[in-house]
C-alpha positions in Angstrom: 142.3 340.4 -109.4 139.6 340.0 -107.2 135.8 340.5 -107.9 134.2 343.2 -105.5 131.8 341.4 -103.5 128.1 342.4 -104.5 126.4 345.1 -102.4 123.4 344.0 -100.5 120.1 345.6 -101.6 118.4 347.1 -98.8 115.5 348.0 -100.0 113.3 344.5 -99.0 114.4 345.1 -95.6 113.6 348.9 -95.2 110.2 348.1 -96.6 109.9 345.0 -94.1 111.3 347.9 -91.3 108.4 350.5 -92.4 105.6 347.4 -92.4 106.3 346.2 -88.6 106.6 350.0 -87.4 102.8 350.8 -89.6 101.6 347.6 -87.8 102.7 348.3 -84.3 101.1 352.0 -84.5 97.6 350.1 -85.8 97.8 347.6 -82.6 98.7 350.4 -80.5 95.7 352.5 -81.6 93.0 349.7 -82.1 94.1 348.5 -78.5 92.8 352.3 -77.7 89.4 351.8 -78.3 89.6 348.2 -77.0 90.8 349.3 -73.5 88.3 352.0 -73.6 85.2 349.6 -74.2 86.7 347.6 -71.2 87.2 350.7 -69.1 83.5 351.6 -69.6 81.4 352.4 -66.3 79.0 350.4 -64.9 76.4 352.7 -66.3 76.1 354.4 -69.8 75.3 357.8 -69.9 73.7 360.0 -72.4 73.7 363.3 -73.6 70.7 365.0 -75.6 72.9 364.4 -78.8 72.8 360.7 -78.3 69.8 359.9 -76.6 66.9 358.5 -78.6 64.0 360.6 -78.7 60.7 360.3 -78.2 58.1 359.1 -80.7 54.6 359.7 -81.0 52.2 358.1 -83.4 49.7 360.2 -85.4 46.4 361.3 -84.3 43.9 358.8 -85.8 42.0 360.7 -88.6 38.7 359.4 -87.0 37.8 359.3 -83.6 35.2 357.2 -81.8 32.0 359.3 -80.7 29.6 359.4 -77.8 27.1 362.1 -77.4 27.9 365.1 -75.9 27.2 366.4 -71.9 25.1 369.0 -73.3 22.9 366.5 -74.7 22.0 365.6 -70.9 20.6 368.9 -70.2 21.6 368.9 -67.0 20.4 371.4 -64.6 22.8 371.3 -62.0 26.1 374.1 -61.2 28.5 370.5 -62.0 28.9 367.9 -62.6 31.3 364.5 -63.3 31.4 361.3 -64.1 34.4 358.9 -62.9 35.4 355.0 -63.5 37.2 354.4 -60.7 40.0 351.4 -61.7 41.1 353.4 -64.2 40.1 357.0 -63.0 38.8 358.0 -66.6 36.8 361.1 -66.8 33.7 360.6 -68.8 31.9 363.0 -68.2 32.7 366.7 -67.1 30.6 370.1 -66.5 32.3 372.2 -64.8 34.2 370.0 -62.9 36.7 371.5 -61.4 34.8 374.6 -59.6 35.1 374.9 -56.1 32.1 374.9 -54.4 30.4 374.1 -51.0 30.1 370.3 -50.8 27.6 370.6 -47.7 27.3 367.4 -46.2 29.7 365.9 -48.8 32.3 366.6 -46.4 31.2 363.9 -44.2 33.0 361.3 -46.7 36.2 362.4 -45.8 35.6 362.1 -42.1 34.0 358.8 -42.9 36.8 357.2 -44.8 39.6 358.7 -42.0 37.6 356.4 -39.4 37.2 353.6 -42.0 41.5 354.1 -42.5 41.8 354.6 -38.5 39.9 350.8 -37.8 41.8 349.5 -40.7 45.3 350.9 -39.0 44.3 348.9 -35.9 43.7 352.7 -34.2 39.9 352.1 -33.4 37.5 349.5 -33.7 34.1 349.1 -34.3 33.5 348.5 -30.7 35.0 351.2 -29.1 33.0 353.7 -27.0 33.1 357.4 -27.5 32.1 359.9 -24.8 30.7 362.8 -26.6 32.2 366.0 -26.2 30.4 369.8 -25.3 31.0 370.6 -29.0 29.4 367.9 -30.6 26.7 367.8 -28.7 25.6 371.6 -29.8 26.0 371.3 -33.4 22.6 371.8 -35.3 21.7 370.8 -38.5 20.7 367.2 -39.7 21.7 365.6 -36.0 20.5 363.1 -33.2 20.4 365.4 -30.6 23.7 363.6 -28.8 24.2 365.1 -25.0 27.0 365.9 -23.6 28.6 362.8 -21.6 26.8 360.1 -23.9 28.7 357.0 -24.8 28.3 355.2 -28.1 30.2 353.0 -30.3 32.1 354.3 -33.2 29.9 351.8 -35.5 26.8 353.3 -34.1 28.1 356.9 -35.0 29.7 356.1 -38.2 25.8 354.4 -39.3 23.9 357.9 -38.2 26.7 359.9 -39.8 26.8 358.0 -43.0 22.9 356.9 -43.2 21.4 360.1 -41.4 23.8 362.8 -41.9 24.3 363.5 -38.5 26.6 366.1 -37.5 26.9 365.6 -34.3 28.1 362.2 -34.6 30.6 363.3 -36.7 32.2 365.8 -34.8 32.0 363.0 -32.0 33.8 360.7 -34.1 36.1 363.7 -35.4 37.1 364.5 -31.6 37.8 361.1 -30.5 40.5 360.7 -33.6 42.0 363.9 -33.0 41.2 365.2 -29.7 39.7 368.4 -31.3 37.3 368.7 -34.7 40.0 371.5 -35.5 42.9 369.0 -34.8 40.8 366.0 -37.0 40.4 369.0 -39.9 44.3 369.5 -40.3 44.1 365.5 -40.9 41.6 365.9 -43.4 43.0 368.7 -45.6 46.3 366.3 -45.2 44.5 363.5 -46.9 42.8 365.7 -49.4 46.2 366.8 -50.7 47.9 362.9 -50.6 44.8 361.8 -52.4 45.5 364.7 -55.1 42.2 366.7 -54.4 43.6 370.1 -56.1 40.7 372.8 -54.7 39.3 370.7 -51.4 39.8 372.7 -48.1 37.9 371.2 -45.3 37.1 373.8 -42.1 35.2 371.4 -40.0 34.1 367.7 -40.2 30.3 368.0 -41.3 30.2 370.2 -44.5 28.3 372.9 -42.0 29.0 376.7 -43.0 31.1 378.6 -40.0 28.0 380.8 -39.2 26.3 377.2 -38.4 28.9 375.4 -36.4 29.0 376.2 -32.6 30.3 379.9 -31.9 32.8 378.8 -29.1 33.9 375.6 -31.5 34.6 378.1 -34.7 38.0 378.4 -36.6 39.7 381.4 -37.4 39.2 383.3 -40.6 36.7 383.0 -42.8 37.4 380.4 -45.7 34.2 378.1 -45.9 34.6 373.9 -46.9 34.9 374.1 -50.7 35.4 371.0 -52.8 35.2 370.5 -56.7 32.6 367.3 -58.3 36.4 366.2 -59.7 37.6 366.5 -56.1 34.7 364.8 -54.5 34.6 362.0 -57.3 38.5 361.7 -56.4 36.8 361.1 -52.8 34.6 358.5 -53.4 37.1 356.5 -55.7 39.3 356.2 -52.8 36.6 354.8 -50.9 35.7 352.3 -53.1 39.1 350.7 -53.7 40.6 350.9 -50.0 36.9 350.2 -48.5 35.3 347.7 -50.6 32.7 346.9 -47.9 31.6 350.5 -47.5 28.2 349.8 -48.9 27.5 347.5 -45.9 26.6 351.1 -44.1 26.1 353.5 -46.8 22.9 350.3 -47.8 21.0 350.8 -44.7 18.1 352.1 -45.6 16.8 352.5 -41.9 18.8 352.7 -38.3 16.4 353.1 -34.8 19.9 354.7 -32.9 18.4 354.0 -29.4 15.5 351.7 -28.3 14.0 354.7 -26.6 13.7 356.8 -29.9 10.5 357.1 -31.5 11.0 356.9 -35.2 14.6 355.5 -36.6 17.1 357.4 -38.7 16.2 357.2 -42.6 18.5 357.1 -45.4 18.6 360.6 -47.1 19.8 358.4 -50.2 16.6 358.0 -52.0 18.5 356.2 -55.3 19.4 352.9 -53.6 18.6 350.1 -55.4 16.4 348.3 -52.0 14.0 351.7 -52.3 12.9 349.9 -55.1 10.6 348.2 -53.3 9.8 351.3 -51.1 6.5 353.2 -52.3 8.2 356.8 -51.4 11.3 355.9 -53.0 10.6 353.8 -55.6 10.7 356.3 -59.0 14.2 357.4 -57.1 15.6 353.4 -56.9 18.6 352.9 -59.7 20.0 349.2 -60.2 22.8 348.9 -58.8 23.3 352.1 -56.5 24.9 351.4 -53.4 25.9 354.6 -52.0 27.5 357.3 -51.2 26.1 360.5 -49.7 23.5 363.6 -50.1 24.3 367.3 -48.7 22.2 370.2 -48.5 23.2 373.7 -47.1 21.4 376.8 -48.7 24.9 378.1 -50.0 25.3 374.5 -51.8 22.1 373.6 -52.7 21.3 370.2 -52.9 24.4 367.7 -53.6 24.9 364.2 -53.9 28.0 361.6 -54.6 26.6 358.2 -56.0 28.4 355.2 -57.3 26.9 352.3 -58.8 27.8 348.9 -60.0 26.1 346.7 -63.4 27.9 343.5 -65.0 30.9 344.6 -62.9 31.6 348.2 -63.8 31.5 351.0 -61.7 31.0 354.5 -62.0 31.0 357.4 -59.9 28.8 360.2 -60.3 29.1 364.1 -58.4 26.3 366.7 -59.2 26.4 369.6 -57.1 24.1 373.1 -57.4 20.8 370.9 -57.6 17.7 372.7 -56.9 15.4 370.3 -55.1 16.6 367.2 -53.3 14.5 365.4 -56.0 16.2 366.8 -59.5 19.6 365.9 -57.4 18.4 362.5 -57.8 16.8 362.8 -61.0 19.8 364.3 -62.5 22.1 361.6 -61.4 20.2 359.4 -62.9 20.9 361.1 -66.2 24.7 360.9 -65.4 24.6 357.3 -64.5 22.8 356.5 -67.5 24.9 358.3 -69.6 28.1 356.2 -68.8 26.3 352.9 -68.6 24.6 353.3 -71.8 27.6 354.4 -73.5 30.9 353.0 -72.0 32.3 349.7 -71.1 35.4 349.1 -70.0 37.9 347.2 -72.2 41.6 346.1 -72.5 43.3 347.8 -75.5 46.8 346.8 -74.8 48.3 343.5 -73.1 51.0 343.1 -71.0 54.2 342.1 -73.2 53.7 344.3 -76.4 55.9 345.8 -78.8 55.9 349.7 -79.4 56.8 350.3 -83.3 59.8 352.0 -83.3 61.2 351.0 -80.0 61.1 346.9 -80.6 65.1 346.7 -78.8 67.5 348.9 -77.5 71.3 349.0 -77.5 73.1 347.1 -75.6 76.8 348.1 -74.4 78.8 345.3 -73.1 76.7 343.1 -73.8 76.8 339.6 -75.7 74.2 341.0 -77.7 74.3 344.0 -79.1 70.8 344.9 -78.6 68.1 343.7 -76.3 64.1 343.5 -76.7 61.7 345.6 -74.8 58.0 345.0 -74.1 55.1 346.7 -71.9 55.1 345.4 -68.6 50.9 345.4 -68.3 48.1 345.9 -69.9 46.1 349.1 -70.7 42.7 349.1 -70.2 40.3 352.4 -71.1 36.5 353.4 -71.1 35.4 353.1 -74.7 32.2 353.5 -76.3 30.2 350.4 -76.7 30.9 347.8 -79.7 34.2 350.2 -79.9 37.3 348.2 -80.2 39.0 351.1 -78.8 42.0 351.5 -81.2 42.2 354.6 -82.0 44.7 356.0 -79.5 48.4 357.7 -80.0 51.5 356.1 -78.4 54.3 357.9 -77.0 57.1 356.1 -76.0 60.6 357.3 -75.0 63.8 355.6 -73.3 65.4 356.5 -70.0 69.1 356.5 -71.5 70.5 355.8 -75.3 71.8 352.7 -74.5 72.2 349.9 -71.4 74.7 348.5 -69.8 75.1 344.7 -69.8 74.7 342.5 -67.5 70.8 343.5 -67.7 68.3 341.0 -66.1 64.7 340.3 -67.7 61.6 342.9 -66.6 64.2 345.8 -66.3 62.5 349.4 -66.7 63.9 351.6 -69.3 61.6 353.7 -70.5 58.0 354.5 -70.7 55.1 354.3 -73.3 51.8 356.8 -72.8 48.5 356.0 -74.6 46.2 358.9 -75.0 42.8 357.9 -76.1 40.3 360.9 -77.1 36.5 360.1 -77.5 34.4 363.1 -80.1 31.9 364.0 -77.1 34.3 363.4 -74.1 35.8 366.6 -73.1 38.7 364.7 -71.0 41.5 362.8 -72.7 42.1 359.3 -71.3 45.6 358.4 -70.8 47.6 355.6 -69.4 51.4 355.3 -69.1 53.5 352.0 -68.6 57.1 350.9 -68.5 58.7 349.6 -71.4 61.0 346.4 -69.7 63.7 344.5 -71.0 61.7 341.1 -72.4 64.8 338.9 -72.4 67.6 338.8 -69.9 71.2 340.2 -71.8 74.6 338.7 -70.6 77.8 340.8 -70.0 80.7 339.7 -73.3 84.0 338.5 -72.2 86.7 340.7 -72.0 88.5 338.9 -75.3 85.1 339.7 -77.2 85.0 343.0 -75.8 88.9 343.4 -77.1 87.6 342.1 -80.9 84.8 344.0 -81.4 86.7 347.4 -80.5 89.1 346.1 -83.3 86.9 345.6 -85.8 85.1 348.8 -84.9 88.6 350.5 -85.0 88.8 349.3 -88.9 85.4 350.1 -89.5 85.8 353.5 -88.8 89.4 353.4 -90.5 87.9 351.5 -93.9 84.9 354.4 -93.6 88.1 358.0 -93.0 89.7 356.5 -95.7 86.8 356.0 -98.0 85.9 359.7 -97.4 89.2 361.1 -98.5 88.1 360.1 -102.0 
């Protein structure tokens, strides 16, 4: 009899069956993630769930001090006080009141001839034939006739040096063809220049009533312009019209040879009057310009900058009584940020912001890439101040970046905020955070591993949870 043959046990291979189909499925799936992190877009986007936010240091628990603007005393309607490279406020009484600027005005038409030359438009040689409306305007002038013929550089001298508004309106109607034509340009540089309450009716600074009756706009809005506005002025002079000070210096101009007495320079502060008996108490080191007004609805006004050991500062006072306390009180302005302030670099180009040292990287060979200011921040501090004790705000454009990324890319931004005890205005500078280091795109094969091992991280981590 024969033995029945022994049955196979199929258990082994059933559990061998059940082990290739479990490992096919995790392939299948951890390929999922894989192919997605291939199939990524060229740029990451972010929602407000993902995105990093912001961060802003503390406020420092002590804050350098300067004295206060009331300490001045000043007897003026306002006042400011501007650094131009930086375009800190230092000092501010109401500052951003709209008031007549009087002859104030005539900076704008000055620096729209100085831009005009520069644009190749004009030169300094070129003759102007003066018009029937410039030759009737009254007021600080040198009695121009209709059908004279001067140079634009002898205009722009009696206009910047004597106030003249005649030569202005000669100058304006040359540029534009009409002084109401050459206003629209000015209010249109006043707003690209971010003058917020300047609005300019005619080229001098005169009140309507003033100007020639056939020559008059429509409507009755006078030239207003703020100290902040006219400081904004002067700071665009200085930095696109460094040699400015070659006119607004001249302390005396004889216009024609016939003319008995020349043309003086209504800016008594210039640092030559020094040596000038009249003028001398008035002469401040280092003054160089800008320009005096007077109209009995502005009072007496003046825009002065000055330069000492290499910083400038720009000074507005408007509402003066006298033309003397307009100079006197300047001088207390002036003195105030040079005896205070100096200019000094706080941050340098290439630092870290806590907090935001890298950023993620998708794609990437590296995960993460390191950021860095891309220049240096300099602000007005007080003197002997190291100037440390300002907030930081930094934030990123997008949560994370997409490799390839070359070195000095922007992606974010970092704002300092420095706040002086005694300086109403809060200084602030913003700069880009930048990519320090340049961040390769990963191969597709390590783009295929890392979604695995992400894939069993997150597994390992649902598993761990269901216990």
């Amino acid at each position: 009899m024969k033995d029945k043959p022994k049955r196979k046990n199929k258990r082994p291979i059933v559990q061998r069956t059940l082990a290739s189909v479990m490992l096919m499925n995790i392939l299948c799936f951890s390929a999922l993630p894989a192919a997605a992190a291939l199939a990524e877009p060229a740029a990451a986007t972010t929602s407000s769930e993902t995105e990093k936010p912001a961060a802003e240091t503390p406020k420092p628990d002590k804050l350098d001090k300067v004295p206060g603007v009331e300490s001045l005393g000043l007897q003026v309607r306002s006042a400011v006080l501007m650094e131009p490279t930086t375009g800190q406020v230092l000092l501010s009484m109401n500052s951003d009141n709209a008031l007549p600027p009087a002859s104030m005005t005539k900076m704008m038409t000055e620096y729209i001839v100085q831009h005009e030359i520069k644009q190749g438009n004009l030169t300094w040689d070129t003759v102007v034939t003066v018009q029937e409306n410039a030759s009737k305007n009254q007021g600080s002038r040198i009695f121009l006739a209709q059908g004279d013929q001067h140079t634009v550089e002898e205009l722009y001298i009696a206009m910047a040096v004597g106030s003249a508004n005649d030569a202005a309106v000669a100058l304006a109607e040359y540029i534009a063809g009409s002084e109401q034509e050459f206003v629209k340009m000015m209010n249109d540089y006043a707003k690209k220049m971010g003058m917020e309450t300047a609005h300019f009716v005619n080229a001098t600074g005169l009140s309507i009533a003033d100007m020639p009756e056939k020559f008059r706009p429509e409507g009755t809005d006078e030239t207003v312009m703020s100290a902040m506005d006219t400081a904004k002025l002067v700071k665009f002079i200085v930095q696109e019209h460094p040699d400015f000070s070659k006119y607004t210096t001249i302390q005396s101009y004889k216009f024609r040879e016939r003319d008995r007495d020349p043309i003086i320079n209504l800016n008594w502060m210039l640092e030559a009057n020094k040596d000038v008996p009249n003028f001398r108490s008035f002469a401040y080191e280092g003054l160089d310009g800008m320009k005096t007004g007077f109209t009995e609805e502005a009072l007496n006004t003046f825009a002065g900058t000055a330069e000492r050991d290499g910083m400038r500062l720009i000074s507005v006072v408007m509402g003066a009584e006298t033309k003397a306390s307009r100079f006197t009180e300047t001088r207390k302005v002036l003195d105030y940020g040079f005896n205070n302030f100096e200019t000094k670099q706080v941050v340098d180009t290439g630092s870290t912001v806590e907090g935001f040292e890298t950023a993620p990287v998708t794609k990437g060979k590296e995960k993460s890439v390191k950021l860095a200011t891309n220049k240096p921040v300099s602000f007005m501090v007080p003197k002997g101040s190291e100037g440390k004790s300002f907030t930081v705000e930094a934030k990123l454009d997008q949560a994370s970046i997409t490799a390839p990324v070359k070195k000095g890319t922007k992606v974010g931004t970092v704002t300092y905020s420095y706040h002086i005890d005694g300086v109403k205005n809060v200084q602030k500078a913003t700069v880009d955070l930048i990519t320090a280091e340049e961040t390769e795109k990963a191969g597709w094969f390590k783009l295929f591993m890392r979604a695995i091992q992400q894939f069993f991280a997150d597994l390992f981590d649902s598993i761990k949870n269901l216990f």
